[in-house]
C-alpha positions in Angstrom: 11.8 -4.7 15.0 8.8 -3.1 16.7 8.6 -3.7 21.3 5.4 -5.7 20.1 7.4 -8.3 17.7 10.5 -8.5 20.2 8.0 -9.4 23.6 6.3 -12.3 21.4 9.8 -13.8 20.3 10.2 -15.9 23.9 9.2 -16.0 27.6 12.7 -14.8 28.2 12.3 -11.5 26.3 9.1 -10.9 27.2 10.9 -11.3 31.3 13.4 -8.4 30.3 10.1 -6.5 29.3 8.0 -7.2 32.2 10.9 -6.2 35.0 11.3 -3.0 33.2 7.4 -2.5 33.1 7.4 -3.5 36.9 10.4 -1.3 37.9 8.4 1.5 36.0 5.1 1.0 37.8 6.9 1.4 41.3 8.0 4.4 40.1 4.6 5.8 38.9 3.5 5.4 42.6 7.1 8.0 43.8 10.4 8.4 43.7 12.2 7.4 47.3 15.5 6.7 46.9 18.1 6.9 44.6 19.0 3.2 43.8 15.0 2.9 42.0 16.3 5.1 39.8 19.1 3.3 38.8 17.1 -0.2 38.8 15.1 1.8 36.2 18.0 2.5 34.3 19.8 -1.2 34.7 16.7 -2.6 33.7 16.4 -0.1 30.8 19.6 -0.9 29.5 19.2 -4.6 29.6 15.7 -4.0 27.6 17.8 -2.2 24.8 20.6 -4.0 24.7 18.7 -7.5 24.5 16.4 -5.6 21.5 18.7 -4.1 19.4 20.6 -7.9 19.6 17.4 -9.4 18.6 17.0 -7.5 15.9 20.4 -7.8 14.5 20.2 -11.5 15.0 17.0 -11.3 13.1 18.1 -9.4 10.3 20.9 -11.2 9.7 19.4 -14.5 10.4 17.2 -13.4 7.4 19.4 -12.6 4.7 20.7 -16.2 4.9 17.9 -17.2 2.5 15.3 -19.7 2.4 16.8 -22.6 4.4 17.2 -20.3 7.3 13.4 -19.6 7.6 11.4 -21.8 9.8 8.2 -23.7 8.1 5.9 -20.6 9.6 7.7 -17.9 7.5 8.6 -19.8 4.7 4.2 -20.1 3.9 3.9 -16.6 5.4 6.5 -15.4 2.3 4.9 -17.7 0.0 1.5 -16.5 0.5 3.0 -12.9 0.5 4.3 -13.4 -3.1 1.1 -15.1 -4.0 -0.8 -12.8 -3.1 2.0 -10.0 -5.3 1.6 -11.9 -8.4 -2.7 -11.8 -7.8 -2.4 -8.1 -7.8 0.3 -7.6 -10.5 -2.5 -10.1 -12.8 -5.5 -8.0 -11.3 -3.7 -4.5 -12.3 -2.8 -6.0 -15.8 -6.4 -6.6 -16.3 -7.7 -3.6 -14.8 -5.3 -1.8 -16.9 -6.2 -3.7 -20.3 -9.9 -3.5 -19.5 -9.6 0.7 -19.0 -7.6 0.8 -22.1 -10.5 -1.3 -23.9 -13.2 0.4 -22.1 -11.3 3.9 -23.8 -10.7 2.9 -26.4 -14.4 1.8 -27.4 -15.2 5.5 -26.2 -12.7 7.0 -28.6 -14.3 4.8 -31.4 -18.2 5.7 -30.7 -17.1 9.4 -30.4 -15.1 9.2 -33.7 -17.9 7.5 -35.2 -21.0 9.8 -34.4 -18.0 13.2 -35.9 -17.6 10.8 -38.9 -21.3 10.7 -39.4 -21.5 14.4 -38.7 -19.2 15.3 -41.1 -20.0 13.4 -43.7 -23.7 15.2 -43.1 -22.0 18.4 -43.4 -19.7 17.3 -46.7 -22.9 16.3 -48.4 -25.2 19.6 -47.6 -22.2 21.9 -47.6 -23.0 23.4 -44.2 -19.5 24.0 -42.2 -20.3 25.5 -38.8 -23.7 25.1 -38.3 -26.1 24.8 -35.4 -28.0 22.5 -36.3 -29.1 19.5 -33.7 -26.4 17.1 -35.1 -23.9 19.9 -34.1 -25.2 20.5 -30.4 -25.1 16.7 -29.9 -21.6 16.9 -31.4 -20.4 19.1 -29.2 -22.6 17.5 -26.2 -20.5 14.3 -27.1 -17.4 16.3 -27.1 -17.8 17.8 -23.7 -18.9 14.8 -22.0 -16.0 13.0 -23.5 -13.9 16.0 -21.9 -15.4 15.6 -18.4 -14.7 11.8 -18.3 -11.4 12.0 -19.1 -10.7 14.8 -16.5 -12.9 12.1 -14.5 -10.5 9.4 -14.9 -6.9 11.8 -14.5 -8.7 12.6 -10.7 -9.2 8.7 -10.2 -5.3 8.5 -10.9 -4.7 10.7 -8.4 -6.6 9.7 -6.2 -5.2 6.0 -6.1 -2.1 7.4 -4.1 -4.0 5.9 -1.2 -5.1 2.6 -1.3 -5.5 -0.8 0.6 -3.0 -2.6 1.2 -3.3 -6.6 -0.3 -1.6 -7.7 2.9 -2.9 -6.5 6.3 -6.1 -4.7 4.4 -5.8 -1.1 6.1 -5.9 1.9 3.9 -1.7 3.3 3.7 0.2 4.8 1.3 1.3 2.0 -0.9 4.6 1.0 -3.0 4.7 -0.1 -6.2 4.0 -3.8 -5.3 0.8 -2.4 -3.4 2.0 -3.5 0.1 1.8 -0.9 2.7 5.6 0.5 4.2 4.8 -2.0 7.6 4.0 -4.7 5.2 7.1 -4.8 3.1 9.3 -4.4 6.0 8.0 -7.6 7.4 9.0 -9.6 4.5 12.8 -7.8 4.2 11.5 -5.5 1.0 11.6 -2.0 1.3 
């Protein structure tokens, strides 16, 4: 649990926050005595101890399961794993599209070195340089390059937006950001 998270939880946590933040301020302006110190550090201490309950009490209030959620989180998780199965049925497609999208490649390329082949069987020429040959090999190199094309895609995905809050992370495999998956008790 973030500072952020625990000062939006209630007006009484966000009152811990604001003495310490107060206490702090005086401070800022100098030091006069010893006992502002030691406000600092009672108020400090309060702040800590009052988050690290909160967040215990949260995580464990979590792992209770879905009757323990209130109405707001139970849609929030619902419309988290709504939006998980979308991109699990959008990478399927993707994925079956590329492989159709190769494999219709693979099948023009085999069919124009069928075609030059079979030239070659019937005039007996093995080797040549003629214009069938150059576009042959023309064919074969751009196939090459498109394939080293798509390998530097792959990489490249590493890096990705993430389906939830939308900025650009490093994703998991469910495509939800580290921040993201933490929210919703995944990680």
């Amino acid at each position: 649990m973030n500072l952020a998270t625990y000062t939006k939880l209630s007006k009484e946590k966000y009152g811990i926050w604001w003495e310490f933040s107060q206490v702090l301020r005086e401070l800022a302006k100098g030091v006069y005595a010893i006992d502002e110190v030691q406000t600092l550090v009672a108020r400090g201490e309060d702040l800590i101890r009052d988050c690290l309950a909160t967040a215990k009490a949260e995580v464990v209030r979590r792992r209770k399961g879905w009757k323990h959620l209130t109405e707001k989180e139970q849609q929030e998780f619902i419309a988290y794993l709504s939006r998980k199965k979308i991109r699990e049925q959008e990478k399927e497609a993707n994925e079956e599209k590329s492989i159709n999208e190769q494999s219709e490649e693979i099948k023009s390329f085999l069919g124009k070195e069928l075609e030059i082949v079979k030239h070659h069987e019937e005039r007996g020429k093995i080797g040549c340089e003629c214009w069938s040959c150059a576009i042959g090999k023309e064919v074969k190199k751009e196939h090459e390059e498109s394939e080293t094309k798509l390998l530097e895609e792959d990489e490249e995905e590493e890096k990705a937006e993430c389906a939830n809050c939308g900025k650009v992370r490093e994703l998991n495999e469910d495509d939800v950001c580290k921040k993201c998956a933490e929210e919703f008790g995944e990680s």
